[in-house]
C-alpha positions in Angstrom: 0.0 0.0 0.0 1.4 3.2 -0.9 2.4 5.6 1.5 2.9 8.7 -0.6 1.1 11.9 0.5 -2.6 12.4 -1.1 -5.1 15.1 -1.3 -6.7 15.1 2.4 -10.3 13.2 2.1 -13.1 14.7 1.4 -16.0 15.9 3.8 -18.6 13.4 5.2 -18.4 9.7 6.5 -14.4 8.3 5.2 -13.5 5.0 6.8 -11.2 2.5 5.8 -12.6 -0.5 4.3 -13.7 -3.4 6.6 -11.0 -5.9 5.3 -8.0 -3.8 4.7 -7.8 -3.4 1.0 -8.4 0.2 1.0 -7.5 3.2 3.6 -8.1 6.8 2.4 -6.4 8.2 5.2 -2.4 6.4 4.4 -1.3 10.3 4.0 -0.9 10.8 7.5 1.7 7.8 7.8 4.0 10.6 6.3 5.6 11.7 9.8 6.9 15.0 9.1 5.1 15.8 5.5 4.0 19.4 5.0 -0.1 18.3 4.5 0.5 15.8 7.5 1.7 18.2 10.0 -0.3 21.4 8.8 -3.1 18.5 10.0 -1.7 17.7 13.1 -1.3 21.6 13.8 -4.7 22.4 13.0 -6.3 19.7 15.3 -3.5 20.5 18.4 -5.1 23.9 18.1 -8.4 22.8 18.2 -8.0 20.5 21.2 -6.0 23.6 22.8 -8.7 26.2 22.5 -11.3 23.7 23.5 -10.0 22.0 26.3 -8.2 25.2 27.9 -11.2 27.2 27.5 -12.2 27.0 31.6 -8.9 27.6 32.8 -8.6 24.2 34.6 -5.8 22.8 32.3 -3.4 25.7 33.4 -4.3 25.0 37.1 -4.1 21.4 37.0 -0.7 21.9 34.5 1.3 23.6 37.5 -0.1 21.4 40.3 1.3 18.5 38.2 4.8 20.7 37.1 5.2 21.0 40.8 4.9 17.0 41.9 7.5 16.4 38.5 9.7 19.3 39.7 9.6 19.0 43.2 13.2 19.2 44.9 12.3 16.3 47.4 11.9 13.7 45.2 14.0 10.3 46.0 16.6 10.5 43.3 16.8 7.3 42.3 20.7 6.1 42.3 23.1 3.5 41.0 26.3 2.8 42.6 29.3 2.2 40.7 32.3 2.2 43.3 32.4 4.5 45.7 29.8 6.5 43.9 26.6 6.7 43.8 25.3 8.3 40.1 21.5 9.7 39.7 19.9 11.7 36.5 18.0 14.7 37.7 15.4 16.7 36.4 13.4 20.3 37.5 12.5 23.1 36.7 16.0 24.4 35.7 17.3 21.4 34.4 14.5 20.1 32.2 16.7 17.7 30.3 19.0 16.6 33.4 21.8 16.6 35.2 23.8 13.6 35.3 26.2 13.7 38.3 26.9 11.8 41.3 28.0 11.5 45.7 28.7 9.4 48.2 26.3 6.8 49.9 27.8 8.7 53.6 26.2 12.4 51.7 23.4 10.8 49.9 22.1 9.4 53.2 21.8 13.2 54.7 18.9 15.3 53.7 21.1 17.6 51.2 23.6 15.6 49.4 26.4 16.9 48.1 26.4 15.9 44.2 29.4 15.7 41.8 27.8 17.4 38.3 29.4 15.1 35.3 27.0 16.1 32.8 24.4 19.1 32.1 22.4 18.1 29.3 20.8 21.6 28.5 24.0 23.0 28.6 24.9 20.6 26.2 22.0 21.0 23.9 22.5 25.0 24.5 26.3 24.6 23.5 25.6 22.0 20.9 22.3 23.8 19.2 20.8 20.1 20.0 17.9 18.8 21.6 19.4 15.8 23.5 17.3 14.0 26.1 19.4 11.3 28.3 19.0 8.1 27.1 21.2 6.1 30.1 24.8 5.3 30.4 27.6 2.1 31.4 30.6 2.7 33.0 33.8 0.2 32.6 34.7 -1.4 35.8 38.4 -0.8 36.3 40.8 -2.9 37.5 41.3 -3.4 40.9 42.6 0.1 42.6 42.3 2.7 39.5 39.0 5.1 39.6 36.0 4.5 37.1 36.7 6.9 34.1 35.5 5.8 31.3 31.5 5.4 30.4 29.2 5.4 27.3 26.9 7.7 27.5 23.3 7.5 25.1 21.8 10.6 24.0 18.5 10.7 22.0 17.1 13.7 19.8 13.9 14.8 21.2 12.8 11.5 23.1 13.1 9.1 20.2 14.0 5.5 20.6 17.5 6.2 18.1 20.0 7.6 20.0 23.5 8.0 19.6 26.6 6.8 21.6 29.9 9.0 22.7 32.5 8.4 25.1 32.6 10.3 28.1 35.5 11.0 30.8 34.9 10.7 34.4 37.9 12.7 35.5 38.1 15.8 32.9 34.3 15.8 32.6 33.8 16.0 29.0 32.9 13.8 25.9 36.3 12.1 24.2 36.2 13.0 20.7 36.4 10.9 17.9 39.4 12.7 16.3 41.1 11.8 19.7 39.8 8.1 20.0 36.8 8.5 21.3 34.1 6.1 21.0 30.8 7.6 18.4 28.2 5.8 17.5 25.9 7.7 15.0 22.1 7.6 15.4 20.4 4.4 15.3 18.2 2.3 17.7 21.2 0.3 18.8 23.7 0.0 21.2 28.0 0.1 22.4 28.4 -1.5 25.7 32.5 -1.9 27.0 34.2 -5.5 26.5 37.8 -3.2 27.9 39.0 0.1 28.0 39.6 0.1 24.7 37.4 -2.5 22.7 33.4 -2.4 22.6 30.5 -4.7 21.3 28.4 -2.4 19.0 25.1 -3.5 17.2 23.6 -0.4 15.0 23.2 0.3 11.9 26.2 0.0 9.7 24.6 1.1 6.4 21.7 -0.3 3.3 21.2 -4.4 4.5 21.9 -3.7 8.2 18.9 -3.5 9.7 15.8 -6.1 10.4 12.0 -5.1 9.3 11.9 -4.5 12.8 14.6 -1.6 12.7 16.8 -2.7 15.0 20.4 -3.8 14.1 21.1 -7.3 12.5 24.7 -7.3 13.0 27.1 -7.5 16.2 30.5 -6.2 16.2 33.4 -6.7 18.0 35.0 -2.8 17.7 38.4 -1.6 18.5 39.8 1.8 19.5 41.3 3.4 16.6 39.3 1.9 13.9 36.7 2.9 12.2 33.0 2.0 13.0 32.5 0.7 9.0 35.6 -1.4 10.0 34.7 -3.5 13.5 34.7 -7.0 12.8 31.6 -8.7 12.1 31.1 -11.2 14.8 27.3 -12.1 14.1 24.6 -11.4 11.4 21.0 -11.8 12.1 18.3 -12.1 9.2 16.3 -9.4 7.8 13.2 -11.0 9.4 14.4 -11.9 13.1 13.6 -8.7 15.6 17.2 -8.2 16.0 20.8 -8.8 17.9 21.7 -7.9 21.1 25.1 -8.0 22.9 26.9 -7.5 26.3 29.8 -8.4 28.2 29.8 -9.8 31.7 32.5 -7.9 33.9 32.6 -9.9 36.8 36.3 -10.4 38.1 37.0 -14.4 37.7 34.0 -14.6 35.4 34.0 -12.3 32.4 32.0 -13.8 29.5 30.5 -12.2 26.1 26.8 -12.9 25.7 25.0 -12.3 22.3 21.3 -12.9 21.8 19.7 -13.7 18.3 15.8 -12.6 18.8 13.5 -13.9 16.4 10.8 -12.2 17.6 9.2 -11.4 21.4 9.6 -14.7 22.8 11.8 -16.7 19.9 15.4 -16.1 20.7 18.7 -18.2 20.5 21.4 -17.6 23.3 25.0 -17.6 23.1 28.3 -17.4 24.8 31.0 -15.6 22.6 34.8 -16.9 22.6 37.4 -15.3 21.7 40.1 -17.4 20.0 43.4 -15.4 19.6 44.9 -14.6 16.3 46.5 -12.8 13.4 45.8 -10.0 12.0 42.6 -10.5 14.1 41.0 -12.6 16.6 38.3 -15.4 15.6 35.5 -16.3 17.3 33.5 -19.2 18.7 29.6 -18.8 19.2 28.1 -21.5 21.7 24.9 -22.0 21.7 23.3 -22.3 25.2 20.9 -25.4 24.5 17.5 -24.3 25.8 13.8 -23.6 24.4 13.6 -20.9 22.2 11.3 -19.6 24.7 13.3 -19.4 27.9 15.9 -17.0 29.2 18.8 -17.6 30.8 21.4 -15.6 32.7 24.2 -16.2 34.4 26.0 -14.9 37.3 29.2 -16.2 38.6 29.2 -19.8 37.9 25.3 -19.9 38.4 23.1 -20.0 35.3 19.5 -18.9 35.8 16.8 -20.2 33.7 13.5 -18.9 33.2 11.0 -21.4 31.0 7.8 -19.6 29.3 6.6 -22.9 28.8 6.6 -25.9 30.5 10.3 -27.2 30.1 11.2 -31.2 30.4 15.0 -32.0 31.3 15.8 -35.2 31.7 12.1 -36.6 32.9 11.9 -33.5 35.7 9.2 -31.0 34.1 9.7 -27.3 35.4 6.6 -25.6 34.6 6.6 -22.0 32.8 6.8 -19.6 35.0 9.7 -21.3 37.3 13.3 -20.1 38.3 15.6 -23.0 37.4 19.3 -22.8 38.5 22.2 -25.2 37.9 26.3 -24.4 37.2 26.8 -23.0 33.8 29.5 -24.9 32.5 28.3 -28.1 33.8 25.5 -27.4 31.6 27.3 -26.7 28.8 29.0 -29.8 29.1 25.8 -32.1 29.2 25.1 -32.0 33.2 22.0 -31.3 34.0 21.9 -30.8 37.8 19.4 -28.4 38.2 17.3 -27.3 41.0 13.8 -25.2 41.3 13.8 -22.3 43.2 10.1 -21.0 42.2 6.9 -22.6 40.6 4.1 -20.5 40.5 0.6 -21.3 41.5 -2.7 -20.5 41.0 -2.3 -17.4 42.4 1.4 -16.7 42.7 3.9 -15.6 39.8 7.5 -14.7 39.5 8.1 -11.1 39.0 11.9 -10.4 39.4 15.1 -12.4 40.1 17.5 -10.1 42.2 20.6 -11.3 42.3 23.8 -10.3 45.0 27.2 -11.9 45.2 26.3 -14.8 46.9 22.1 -14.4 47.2 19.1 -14.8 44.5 16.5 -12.7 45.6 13.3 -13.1 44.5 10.0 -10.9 44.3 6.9 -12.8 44.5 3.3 -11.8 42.9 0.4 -13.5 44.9 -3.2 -11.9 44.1 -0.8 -8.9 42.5 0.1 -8.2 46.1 4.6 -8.6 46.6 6.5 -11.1 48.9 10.0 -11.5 49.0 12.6 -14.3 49.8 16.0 -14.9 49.6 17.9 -18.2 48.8 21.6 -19.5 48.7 23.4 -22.3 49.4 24.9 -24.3 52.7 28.0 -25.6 53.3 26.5 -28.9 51.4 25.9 -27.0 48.0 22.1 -27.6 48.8 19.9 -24.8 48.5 18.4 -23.0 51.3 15.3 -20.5 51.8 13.8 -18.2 53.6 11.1 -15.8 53.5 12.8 -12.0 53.4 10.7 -9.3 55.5 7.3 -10.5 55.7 5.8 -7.2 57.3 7.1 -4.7 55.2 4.5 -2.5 53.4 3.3 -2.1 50.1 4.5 -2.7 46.7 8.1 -4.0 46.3 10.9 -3.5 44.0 14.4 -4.6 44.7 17.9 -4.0 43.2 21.0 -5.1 44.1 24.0 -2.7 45.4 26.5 -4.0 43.4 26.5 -8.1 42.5 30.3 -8.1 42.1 31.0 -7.3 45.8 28.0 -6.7 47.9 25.6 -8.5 49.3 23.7 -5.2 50.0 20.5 -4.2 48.4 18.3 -1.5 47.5 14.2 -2.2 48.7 12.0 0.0 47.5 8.6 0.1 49.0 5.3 2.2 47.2 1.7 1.9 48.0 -1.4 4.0 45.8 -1.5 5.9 48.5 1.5 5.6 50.5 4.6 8.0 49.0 7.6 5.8 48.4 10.8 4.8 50.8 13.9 3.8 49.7 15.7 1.5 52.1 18.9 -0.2 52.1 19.5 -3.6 53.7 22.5 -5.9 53.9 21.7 -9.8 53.3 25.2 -11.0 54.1 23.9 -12.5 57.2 21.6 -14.8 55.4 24.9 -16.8 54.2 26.2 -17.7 59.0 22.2 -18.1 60.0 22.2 -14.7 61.7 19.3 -13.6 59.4 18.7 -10.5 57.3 20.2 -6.7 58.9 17.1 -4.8 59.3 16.7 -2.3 56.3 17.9 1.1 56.9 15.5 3.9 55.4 17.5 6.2 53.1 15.6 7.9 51.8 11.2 9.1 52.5 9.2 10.8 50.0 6.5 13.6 50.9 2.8 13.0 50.4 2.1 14.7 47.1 -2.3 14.8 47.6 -4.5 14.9 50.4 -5.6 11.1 51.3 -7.4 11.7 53.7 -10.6 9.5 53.8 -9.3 7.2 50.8 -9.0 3.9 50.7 -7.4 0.9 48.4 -9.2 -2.1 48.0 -9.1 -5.2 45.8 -11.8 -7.1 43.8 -12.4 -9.6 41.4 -14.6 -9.1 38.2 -15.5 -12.2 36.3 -14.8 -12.2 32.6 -17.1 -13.5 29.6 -15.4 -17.1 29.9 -15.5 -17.2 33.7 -12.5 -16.2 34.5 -11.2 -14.0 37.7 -9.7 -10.5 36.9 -8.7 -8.9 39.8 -8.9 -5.3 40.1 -7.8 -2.4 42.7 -9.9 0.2 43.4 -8.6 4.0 44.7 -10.9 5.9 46.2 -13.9 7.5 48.8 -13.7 5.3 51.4 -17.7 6.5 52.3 -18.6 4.7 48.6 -22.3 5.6 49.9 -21.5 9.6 49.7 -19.3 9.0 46.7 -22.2 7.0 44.9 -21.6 7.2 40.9 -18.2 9.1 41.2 -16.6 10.5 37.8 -14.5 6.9 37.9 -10.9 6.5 35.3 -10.5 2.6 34.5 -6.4 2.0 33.4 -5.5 -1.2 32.1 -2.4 -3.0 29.3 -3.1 -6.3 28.8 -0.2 -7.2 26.8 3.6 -8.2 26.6 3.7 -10.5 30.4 4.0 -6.7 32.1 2.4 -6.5 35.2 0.4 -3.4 36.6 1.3 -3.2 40.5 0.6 -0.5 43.3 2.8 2.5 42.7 2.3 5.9 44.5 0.0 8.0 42.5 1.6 11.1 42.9 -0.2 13.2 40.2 -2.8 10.9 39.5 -3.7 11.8 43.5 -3.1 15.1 42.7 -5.2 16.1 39.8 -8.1 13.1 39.8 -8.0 11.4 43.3 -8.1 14.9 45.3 -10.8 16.5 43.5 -13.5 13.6 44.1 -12.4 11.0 41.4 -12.5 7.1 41.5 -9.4 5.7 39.8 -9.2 1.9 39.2 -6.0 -0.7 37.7 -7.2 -3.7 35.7 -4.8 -6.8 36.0 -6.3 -8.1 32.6 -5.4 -11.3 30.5 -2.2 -10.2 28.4 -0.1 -8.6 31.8 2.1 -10.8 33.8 0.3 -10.5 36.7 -0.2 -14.2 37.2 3.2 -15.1 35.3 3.3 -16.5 31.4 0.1 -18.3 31.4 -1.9 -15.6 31.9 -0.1 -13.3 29.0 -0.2 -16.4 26.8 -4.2 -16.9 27.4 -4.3 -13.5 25.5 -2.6 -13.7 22.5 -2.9 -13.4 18.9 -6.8 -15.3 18.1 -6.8 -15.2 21.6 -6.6 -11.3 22.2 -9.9 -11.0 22.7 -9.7 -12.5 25.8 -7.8 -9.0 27.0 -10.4 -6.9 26.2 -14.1 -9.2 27.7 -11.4 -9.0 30.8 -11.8 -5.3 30.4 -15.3 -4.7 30.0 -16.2 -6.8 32.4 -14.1 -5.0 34.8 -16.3 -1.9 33.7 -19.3 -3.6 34.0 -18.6 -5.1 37.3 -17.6 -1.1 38.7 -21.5 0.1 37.3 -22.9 -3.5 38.9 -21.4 -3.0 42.3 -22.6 1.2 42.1 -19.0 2.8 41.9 -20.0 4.5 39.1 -22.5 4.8 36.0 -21.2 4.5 32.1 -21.6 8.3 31.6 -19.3 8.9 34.9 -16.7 6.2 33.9 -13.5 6.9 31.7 -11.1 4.7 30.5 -7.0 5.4 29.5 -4.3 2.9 28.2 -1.1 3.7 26.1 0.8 2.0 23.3 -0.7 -1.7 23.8 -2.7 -0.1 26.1 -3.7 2.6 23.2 -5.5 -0.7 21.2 -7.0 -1.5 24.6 -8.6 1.8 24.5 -9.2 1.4 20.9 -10.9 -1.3 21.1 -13.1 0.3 23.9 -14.3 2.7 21.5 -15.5 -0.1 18.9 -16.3 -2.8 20.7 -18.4 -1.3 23.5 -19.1 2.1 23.0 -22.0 2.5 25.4 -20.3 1.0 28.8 -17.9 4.5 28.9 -18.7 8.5 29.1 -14.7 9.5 27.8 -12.3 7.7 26.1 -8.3 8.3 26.3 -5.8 6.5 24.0 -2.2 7.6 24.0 0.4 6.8 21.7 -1.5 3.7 20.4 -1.4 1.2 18.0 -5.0 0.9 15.8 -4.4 0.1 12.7 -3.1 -3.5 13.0 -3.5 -4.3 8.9 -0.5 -1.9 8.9 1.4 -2.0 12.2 4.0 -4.7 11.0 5.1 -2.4 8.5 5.1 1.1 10.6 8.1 1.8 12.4 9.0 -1.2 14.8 5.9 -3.3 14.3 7.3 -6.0 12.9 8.6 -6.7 16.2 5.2 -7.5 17.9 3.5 -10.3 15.4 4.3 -12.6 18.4 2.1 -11.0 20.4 -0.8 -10.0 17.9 0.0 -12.3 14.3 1.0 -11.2 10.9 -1.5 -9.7 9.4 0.2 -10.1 5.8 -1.1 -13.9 6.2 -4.5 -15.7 7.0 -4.0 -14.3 10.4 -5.7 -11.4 9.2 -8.9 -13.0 9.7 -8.8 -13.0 13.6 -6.9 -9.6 13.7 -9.3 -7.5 12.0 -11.5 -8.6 14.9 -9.3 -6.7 17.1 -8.0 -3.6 14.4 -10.2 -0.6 15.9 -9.4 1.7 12.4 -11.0 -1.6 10.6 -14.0 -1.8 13.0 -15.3 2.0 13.1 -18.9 2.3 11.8 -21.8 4.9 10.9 -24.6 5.0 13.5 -22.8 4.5 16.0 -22.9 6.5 19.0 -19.3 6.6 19.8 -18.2 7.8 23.3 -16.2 11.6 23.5 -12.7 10.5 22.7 -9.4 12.1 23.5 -5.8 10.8 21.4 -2.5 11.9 22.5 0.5 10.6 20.7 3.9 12.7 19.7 5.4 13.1 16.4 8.9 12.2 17.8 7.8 8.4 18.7 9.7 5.9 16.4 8.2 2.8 18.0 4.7 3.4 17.1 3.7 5.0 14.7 2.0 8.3 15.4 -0.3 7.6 12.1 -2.4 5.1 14.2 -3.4 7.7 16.2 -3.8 10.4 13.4 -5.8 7.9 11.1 -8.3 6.7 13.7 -9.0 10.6 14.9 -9.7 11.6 10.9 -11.8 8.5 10.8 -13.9 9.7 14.1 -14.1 13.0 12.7 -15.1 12.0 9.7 -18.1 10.8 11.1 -18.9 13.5 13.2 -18.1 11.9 16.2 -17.1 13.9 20.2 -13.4 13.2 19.3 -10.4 15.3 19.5 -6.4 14.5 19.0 -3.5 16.5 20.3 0.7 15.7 19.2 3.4 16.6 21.2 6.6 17.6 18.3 8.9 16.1 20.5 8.9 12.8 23.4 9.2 9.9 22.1 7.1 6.6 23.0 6.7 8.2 26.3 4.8 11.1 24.8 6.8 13.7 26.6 10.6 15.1 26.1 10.6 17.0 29.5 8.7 17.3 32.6 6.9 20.2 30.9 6.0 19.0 28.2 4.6 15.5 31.0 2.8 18.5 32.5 1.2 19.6 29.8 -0.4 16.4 28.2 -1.8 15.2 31.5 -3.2 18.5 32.3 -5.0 18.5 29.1 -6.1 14.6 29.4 -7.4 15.0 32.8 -9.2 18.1 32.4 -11.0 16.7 28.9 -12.1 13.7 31.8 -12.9 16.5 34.1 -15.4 18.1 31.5 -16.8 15.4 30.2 -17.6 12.7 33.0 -17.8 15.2 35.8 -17.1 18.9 36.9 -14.5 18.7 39.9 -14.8 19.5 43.4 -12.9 22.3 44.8 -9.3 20.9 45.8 -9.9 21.7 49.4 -12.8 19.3 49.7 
C-alpha cells in the first residue's frame, strides 16, 4: 500500500474498508510531510482552544509541574564504586543533570552531588535537543577510579540515539578525532568489552537493519578503527527482531553474551569466545541449548533459567513460570543438575530475580500483592530459603547494590497511597544463620495529595469465559456519599508486564483529590499471574484482554462505583488498542475515552516503524492471520450510527516505536463521522509522549481536564 502523500479526504463519512484493502487516510503515515503536519497543527489547536477554554488545564498543569519538579523527590541512584550516580530533572534542568555523591552524603537530607553532565547545557552549546538516554561505565581494575563510560543521548525522546565516550575525570565527551568512541544515530547500542574494545550492534549502512529496525549485525570494535571497520562477529536475518550484545564484567568470570531474537519470545542464546589470532581474533559462538522460549542468565558460575513454557529435562518437568538454577559450565557440558527455586501457583507468579554476590533474591506476585525471599546455598551445596521481610508494606521493588561485591541491596517500598521509601538492607547474614540486617531507610518521600478518607481495595470481576480478573480500586472510602463518582479505568493487557501498586503522585493530585475514583485492571495479556496468563491473551486469543476489560467496567457500574456516563477509561501504546478497542467494541459502557500513543491500525502495524517486532504477540496480518486480527483492528472496526463515546488521542510526532499515524488515522476517521473526538501531538517525546517534565505536565493536564469536562465537573481541591 502506498504511503505517498494524497489530497486530504473529502468531507462526510471516510473509513477504511472493513478488510483492509483500501484506507483513504495512508497520508498521515507521512511523519513529518507538510499536508501531515499542517493536520496535526490544526487539530492540536483545536484541542488547545477547546480543552483550555475553563482555565482548569493551566491550574491542573502547575499542580502537576510542581509533583514532577519537586526538589524532594528520592533521586533514584546507582552505585558504581564509591559513587553513587543519579539523572535529575526540575525546573531548571528540564533535560537533566547527570552527576553523582557518596552513599555517607546521599544518606543526609542535602547531598552533596558531583555534576558530570548538564544536558541543557549541552544542547545549548551544541544547538541540540538531546534528552538522556542512560549510560555504562567500565569497571576498572582493581585500585584505579571509574573513568571511562558510554553515554546514550537521544534527539527529542526518540528510541535512536547516539553513543559518545565520556571522561569521568576531565568531565567531558572524548572525541572521535582523539579516540573517542561515536556511535551515529540508530536504535542500537556500544556496551564496553575493555578500555579500549566495545561490542556495537547499530546500523552500519543499506542491508543492516531487520524489518523491525533494529540492528542485525554485532561487532566486536576496537579503539582506533573505524565504525565501517569492527569486525563482524554475528549477522542476524532481515526478518528476526534483532541482535543484542553484552559483556559480563565480573572479576574471575567475564564472559560475552550475544542474543539472536526472532521475535518477542523466539530467541537463541549464546556465549562468545574469543580465540586469539593474526591480523585478528576469531571467534566461537556457543549456543546455550534451551527452548527458544526461555531465558537464561548467568552470574558467577550460576546459570539462571527462566521457562515460558513448560520445560522437560531429563524426565523432571519445570513448569513456565519457574526459576531453574544449575552451574553454567556443567550445563554446557551435558550435566543437568538443576534445581527449582520458584513454581508458581494459582495465584502466585515470578516477577523479578535479584541477584547479590552470593544471594538470588526473589520478588513474588500473589493476588498482585509482593512477597519476597532470599535463597543461597549451605556448606553442602544444597539450597536454602527463607522468607525476606514479611511485614514490610506495600509494593516491592528490589535491586542489588552491586553483585560483584555486595551482598547489600536497594528495597524500595510504594503503596497508591502511600509516598515511596527507599531503604537499604544488607543480606550478608543470610549466608552464617544470623538472618537479614534490618533495612535502613534512606531515603522518605512527601505525600504529594490529600488522602485523607481514601482507601485501596481489591476485587475480582468475572470475565465473559469465567475467568477471575482482579482489580484495585482507589478511592472514597464513604462509597455511599461517593455514589456514581466521575471513575478513570487504566489497564495493558499485553507483553507479560504487570500493573502493580505505585504511588499516585499526580494521578492523586489532579483526579483522586478532587472527588475522582481511579481503578487498575490486571487483565489477560499482563504478567500479573506469570506466562500463562499473557499467553491466554494472544494473537486469536486477544480477545480474551479486552471481555477482561469490560467486564471489569461492568462489574464497577454493577457493584454502584459509578455509572457508564461517569466512567473513563486510558491505556497507552498496547494499552492505546486496549482503548481502541473500547471505543468499537463497547461504545455504550464508557462517558470519555483516552488513548495515548496507540497502536490501531493493526493491517499496517508490521510495516510502521517497529511493528514488525510485535507479530508474536498479535499475528501477521500479511497472512491468513488477518482474519482474527481484524476482529481486534479498531481503524477496521469504526462504523456509521454509532454512538461513539467523546474520545481524547494523545501521541507525539517524535515516537519511532509506534507510529503516530495510528493515532492520526483513527481521529480523521472519528471525525469523519462527526463523532465527540479530539487528537493532540506533542513535536517532541518519544514513546513516552513527553521530552521533559513540561511537556509531561502539559499532556496530562489536558487529558485530565478533557475527563474532568466530560464525565464530571470537579470539586474544589480543598474538599
Amino acid at each position: 500500500m502506498s504511503t505517498t502523500p494524497t489530497t486530504p479526504a473529502p468531507d462526510g463519512p471516510c473509513l477504511p474498508a472493513p478488510d483492509g484493502s483500501s484506507d483513504p487516510w495512508t497520508w498521515l503515515e507521512d511523519v513529518t510531510g507538510q499536508d501531515a503536519l499542517a493536520h496535526v497543527r490544526e487539530r492540536n489547536a483545536r484541542a488547545e482552544a477547546e480543552i483550555d477554554a475553563d482555565g482548569l488545564t493551566a491550574t491542573l498543569q502547575g499542580e502537576i509541574l510542581e509533583i514532577l519538579d519537586a526538589t524532594d523527590r528520592i533521586p533514584p541512584v546507582v552505585r558504581r564504586g564509591e559513587h553513587l550516580y543519579n539523572v535529575w530533572t526540575d525546573a531548571q534542568h528540564e533535560r537533566g543533570l547527570w552527576r553523582r555523591t557518596t552513599l555517607d552524603s546521599y544518606r543526609g537530607e542535602d547531598p552533596e552531588w558531583e555534576t558530570l553532565l548538564d544536558v541543557d547545557a549541552l544542547n545549548e552549546a551544541e544547538g541540540e535537543d538531546w534528552v538522556w538516554h542512560g549510560a555504562r561505565l567500565l569497571r576498572p581494575a582493581e585500585g584505579l577510579p571509574w573513568r571511562r563510560a558510554l553515554v546514550d543521548l537521544s534527539h527529542g525522546g526518540s528510541d535512536a540515539d547516539v553513543t559518545r565516550e565520556f571522561d569521568l575525570e576531565t568531565k567531558r565527551f572524548v572525541p572521535a578525532a582523539e579516540g573517542g568512541f561515536e556511535r551515529p544515530e540508530a536504535k542500537g547500542s556500544a556496551t564496553w568489552i575493555d578500555e579500549d574494545t566495545v561490542w556495537v550492534a547499530t546500523d552500519f549502512g543499506e542491508g543492516t537493519l531487520t524489518t523491525s529496525g533494529y540492528a542485525r549485525q554485532a561487532r566486536r570494535w576496537a579503539r582506533g578503527v573505524a565504525l565501517a571497520d569492527a569486525q563482524l562477529v554475528f549477522e542476524a536475518d532481515e526478518t528476526d527482531m534483532g541482535v543484542f550484545v553484552g559483556h559480563d564484567a565480573t572479576p574471575g568470570w567475564e564472559r560475552d553474551w550475544l542474543v539472536r531474537m526472532r521475535a518477542f519470545y523466539d530467541s537463541e542464546q549464546m556465549l562468545v569466545r574469543t580465540v586469539p589470532g593474526e591480523p585478528e581474533a576469531s571467534f566461537d559462538l556457543v549456543p546455550i541449548d534451551v527452548p527458544d522460549d526461555l531465558e537464561v542468565d548467568a552470574h558467577r558460575e550460576l546459570a539462571l533459567f527462566t521457562p515460558r513454557s513448560d520445560w522437560e529435562v531429563e524426565g523432571t518437568v519445570f513448569p513456565a513460570g519457574s526459576l531453574v538454577v544449575g552451574e553454567l559450565d556443567g550445563y554446557l557440558r551435558g550435566e543437568r543438575h538443576l534445581t527449582s527455586l520458584f513454581e508458581p501457583t494459582a495465584t502466585a507468579s515470578l516477577a523479578d530475580v535479584t541477584v547479590t554476590r552470593d544471594l538470588v533474591v526473589l520478588t513474588i506476585l500473589e493476588d498482585v500483592v509482593h512477597r519476597l525471599e532470599v535463597h543461597h546455598r549451605d556448606g553442602s551445596g544444597a539450597w536454602v530459603r527463607e522468607d525476606l521481610y514479611p511485614d514490610l508494606p506495600g509494593a516491592l521493588s528490589v535491586a542489588a547494590v552491586d553483585d560483584v561485591d555486595s551482598d547489600e541491596i536497594w528495597v524500595t517500598a510504594t503503596g497508591f497511597l502511600d509516598p515511596t521509601t527507599l531503604s537499604l538492607a544488607d543480606l550478608s547474614g543470610v549466608l552464617s544463620g544470623e538472618g537479614p540486617g534490618e533495612p535502613e531507610v534512606i531515603k522518605t518521600s512527601p505525600p504529594r495529595f490529600d488522602a485523607a478518607g481514601l482507601e485501596v481495595t481489591q476485587h475480582f470481576a468475572t470475565s465473559d469465559d469465567g475467568t477471575r480478573v482482579p482489580y484495585f480500586l482507589i478511592g472514597p472510602a464513604d462509597r455511599a456519599a461517593a455514589e456514581d463518582s466521575p471513575t478513570l479505568l487504566y489497564g495493558y493487557g499485553g507483553f507479560e508486564i504487570s500493573l502493580t501498586p505505585s504511588y499516585l503522585g499526580a494521578i492523586g493530585k489532579a483526579w483522586l483529590e478532587r472527588g475522582g475514583t481511579y481503578v487498575i485492571a490486571n487483565i489477560r495479556g499482563g504478567g500479573e499471574y506469570g506466562p500463562r496468563w499473557h499467553q491466554a491473551a494472544l494473537q486469536e486469543n486477544r480477545h480474551r484482554a479486552y471481555e477482561d476489560f469490560s467486564s471489569v467496567a461492568k462489574d464497577l457500574v454493577e457493584r454502584g462505583i459509578t455509572v457508564p456516563a461517569r466512567l473513563a477509561v486510558r491505556g497507552g501504546s498496547n494499552g492505546g488498542l486496549l482503548t481502541g478497542n473500547m471505543v468499537t467494541k463497547y461504545p455504550e459502557l464508557f462517558g470519555a475515552v483516552i488513548v495515548q500513543v496507540p497502536l490501531l491500525d493493526m493491517k499496517r502495524f508490521s510495516h510502521l516503524l517497529a511493528g514488525a517486532s510485535w507479530m508474536a504477540e498479535y499475528g501477521d496480518p500479511d497472512t491468513d492471520d488477518w482474519e482474527f486480527i481484524r476482529t481486534f483492528s479498531p481503524y477496521h472496526l469504526l462504523r456509521e450510527d454509532v454512538a461513539y463515546p467523546p474520545t481524547f488521542l494523545l501521541t507525539s510526532t517524535r515516537d519511532d516505536r509506534v507510529h503516530p499515524g495510528h493515532a492520526r488515522k483513527f481521529a480523521a476517521a472519528l471525525e469523519s463521522l462527526g463523532a465527540d473526538v479530539r487528537s493532540w501531538e506533542n513535536i517532541e517525546g518519544g514513546h513516552g509522549g513527553a521530552a521533559s517534565n513540561e511537556q509531561a505536565a502539559r499532556m496530562n493536564a489536558l487529558m485530565y481536564a478533557f475527563l474532568w469536562q466530560r464525565i464530571g465537573a470537579p470539586a474544589p481541591a480543598d474538599g
